[in-house]
N, C-alpha and C positions, 0 to 999 in steps of 0.2 A: 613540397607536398602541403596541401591545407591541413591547417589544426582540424582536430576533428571537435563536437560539439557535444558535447554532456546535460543532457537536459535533467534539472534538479526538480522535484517538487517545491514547491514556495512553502508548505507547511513546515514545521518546529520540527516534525518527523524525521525529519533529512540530516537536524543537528551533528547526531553522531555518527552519520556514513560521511560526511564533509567537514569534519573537524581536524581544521588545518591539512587537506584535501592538495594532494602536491599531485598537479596533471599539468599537461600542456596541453590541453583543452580548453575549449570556450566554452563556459556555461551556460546555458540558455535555462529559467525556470519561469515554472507555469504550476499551474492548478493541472491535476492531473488526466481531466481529459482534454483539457489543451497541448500537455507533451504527445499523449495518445494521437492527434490528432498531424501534431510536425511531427513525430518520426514516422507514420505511417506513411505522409507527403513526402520524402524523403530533406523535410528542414534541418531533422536533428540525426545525429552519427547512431548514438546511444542515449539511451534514457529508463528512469523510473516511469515502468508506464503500470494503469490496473491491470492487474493479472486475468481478472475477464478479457480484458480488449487484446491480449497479447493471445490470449486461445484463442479468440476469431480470427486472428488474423497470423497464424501461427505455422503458417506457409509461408510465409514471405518476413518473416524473423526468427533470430534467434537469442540463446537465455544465454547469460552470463551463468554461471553454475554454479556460485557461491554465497551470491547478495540478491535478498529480499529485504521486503517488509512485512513483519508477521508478528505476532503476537501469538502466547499462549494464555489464552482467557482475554481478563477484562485490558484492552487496549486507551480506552479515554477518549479518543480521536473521531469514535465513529459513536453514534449516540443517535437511539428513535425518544424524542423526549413527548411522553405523552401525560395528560392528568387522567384518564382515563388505563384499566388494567391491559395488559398486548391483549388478553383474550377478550376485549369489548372491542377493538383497534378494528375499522372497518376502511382506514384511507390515509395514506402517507403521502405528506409532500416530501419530495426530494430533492434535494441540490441536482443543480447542473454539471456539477466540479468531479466529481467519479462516478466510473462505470462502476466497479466491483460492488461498492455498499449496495446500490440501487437493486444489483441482481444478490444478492446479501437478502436483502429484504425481502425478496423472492422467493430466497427459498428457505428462511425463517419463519417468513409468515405468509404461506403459500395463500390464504384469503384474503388478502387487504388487497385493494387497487390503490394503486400508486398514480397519484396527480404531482402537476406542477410545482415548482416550491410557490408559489402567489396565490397556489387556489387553497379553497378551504379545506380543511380536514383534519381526522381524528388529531392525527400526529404529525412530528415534522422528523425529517432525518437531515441529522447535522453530521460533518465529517470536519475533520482537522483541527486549524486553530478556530475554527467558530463554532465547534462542539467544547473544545477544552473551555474559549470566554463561557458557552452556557452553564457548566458546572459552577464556575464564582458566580453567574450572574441572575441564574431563570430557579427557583426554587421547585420548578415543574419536577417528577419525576422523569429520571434517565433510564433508558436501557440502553446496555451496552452491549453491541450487538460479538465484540471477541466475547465475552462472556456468553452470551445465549447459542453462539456457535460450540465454544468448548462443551456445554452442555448437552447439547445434541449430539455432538460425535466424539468428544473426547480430544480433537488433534488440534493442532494449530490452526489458523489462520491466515492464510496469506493474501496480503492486501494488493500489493503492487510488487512486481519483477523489474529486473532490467534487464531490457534488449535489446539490439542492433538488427539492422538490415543482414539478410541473405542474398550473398554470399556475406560476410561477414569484413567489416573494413578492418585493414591493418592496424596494430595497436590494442584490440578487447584485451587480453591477457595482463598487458600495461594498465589500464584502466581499472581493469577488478584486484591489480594486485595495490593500488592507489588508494580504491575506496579499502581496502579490507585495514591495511595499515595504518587507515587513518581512522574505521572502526579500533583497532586495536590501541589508538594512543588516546582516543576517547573513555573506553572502558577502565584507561591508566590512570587516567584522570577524571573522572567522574563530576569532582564540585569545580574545577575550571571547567567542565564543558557544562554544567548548569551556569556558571555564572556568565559566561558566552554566550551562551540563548538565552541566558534573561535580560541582559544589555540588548539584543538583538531581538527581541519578541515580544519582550514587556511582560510577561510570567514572571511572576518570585521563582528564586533558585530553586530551593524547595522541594514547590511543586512540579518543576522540571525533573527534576533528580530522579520523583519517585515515578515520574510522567517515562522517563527514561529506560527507567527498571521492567518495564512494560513491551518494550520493544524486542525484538528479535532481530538480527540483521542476516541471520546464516541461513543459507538456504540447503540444509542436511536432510535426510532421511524422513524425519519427521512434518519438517515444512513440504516438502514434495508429497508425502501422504496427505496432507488436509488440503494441497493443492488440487489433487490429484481429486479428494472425496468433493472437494467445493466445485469442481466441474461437472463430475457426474448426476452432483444435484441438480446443477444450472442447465443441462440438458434434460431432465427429467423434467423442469416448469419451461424447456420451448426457450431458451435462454441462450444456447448453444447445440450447434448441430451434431458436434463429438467431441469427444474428449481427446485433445492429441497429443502427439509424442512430444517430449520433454526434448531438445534439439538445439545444443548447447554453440555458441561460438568458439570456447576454447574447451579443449579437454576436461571434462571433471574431474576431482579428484578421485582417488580408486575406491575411498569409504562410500564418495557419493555414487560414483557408476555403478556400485551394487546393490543401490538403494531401489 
C-alpha cells in the first residue's frame, strides 16, 4: 500500500499539532492555499486546508472531527495593518497564501474592496509568519482580525480544518490519533516546544510561547459554533452558496456528535 501524504502548513502555527509527530506518512507543506489546492487535485491524502475552501468544496471531503485551527480572540497570525482607523479603511490588499482571512475580511468589513497584495491601498492583510515578522518590525497599527471576530460574535474562530478525500482513505483515525498525541506532548512541554520553533523559525522562545497560548487545536462544540456562524456570514457577502453539513471521516466523539 502507498504511504499516504499529510500536507502541513509551512507556518509556526503547525508547531504544536507536529511536535514530534510520529506517522508513516509523507509530509508535503505549502502555504495554505497551495495545500487547498493538492488535496482538492487529489496530490495530497490529508491535509490542513482554510475552512472556507473546505465548505466550497465540502461534497467531495471530509473533516477529521477533532483537529483545527482556531483561536479564541486575538490570534497574532492574521493581522489588517493600517495607519489609518478600520472605520476610514476603504481597500485591503490581500495575500495570495489563504482563503479564509480574505473572506474574514469580508465579512468584518463588509465595505472595503479588497485589491491585489501590489496594488495600492488603505491597508494590507497579513497572515502567518509575515504578520507575526510585522509586529517586531512595521510600528504601523495592527488589527487583529480573532480579535475583531470574538467581538462581533463572541465564538471562536476557525481558521483552517483537516480533510481528506470522500470516500475517506484507510488510516484518518491513525493520523488524528497522531496529531492529537503529539498536540498532547506539546502542551507537556510547553518551553521545549518554544525552544524548537525558535531554532526552527527564528522567533524568541518567548514570544512563541505566548504566540502559542493563542492557539486552539480542538475542534469541540465551541469551534464548530464559530464555524458554523463564520459560514453563515460568508454566504450572507455572496462568499458561499450554503452552509453545509459538518461530514466527518472517522466517528466523532459522542461530546462532539451532540454538538
Amino acid at each position: 500500500m502507498a504511504r499516504l501524504t499529510l500536507g502541513r502548513i509551512s507556518y509556526v502555527n503547525m508547531a504544536p499539532l507536529f511536535y514530534r509527530l510520529e506517522t508513516d506518512c509523507d509530509e508535503v507543506i505549502g502555504v495554505p492555499t497551495e495545500l487547498n489546492a493538492r488535496l482538492l487535485s487529489g496530490e495530497i491524502d490529508v491535509a490542513a486546508i482554510s475552512s472556507i475552501e473546505w465548505a466550497r468544496h465540502a461534497e467531495r471531503l471530509r473533516l477529521l472531527p477533532q483537529v483545527c485551527v482556531s483561536s479564541e480572540g486575538a490570534v497574532d497570525s492574521i493581522q489588517i495593518v493600517s495607519a489609518a482607523p478600520l472605520e476610514h479603511v476603504r481597500s485591503v490588499a490581500i495575500t495570495s497564501e489563504s482563503a479564509t482571512s480574505a473572506v474574514l475580511v469580508r465579512v468584518l468589513l463588509p465595505r472595503v474592496e479588497l485589491v491585489l497584495a501590489d496594488a495600492d491601498a488603505d491597508a494590507r492583510l497579513l497572515i502567518g509568519d509575515a504578520a507575526l515578522r510585522s509586529v517586531f518590525d512595521d510600528p504601523t497599527p495592527h488589527y487583529d482580525l480573532g480579535e475583531l471576530w470574538r467581538e462581533r460574535t463572541g465564538l471562536p474562530m476557525v481558521y483552517a480544518v483537516f480533510a481528506c478525500h470522500d470516500p475517506p482513505p484507510p488510516g484518518m483515525a491513525q493520523i488524528e490519533a497522531s496529531l492529537l498525541e503529539a498536540h498532547r506532548l506539546a502542551r507537556a512541554q510547553p518551553e521545549q516546544l518554544a525552544r524548537d520553533a525558535s531554532a526552527q523559525y527564528g522567533y524568541p522562545a518567548g514570544f512563541l510561547a505566548r504566540y502559542f497560548e493563542k492557539l486552539r487545536y480542538s475542534f469541540g462544540p465551541r469551534e464548530r459554533a464559530g464555524l458554523l456562524a463564520f459560514l453563515e456570514l460568508a454566504c450572507e457577502r455572496g462568499e458561499l452558496a450554503a452552509v453545509p453539513e459538518l461530514r466527518f471521516a472517522v466517528p466523532a466523539p459522542a461530546a462532539a456528535a451532540r454538538a
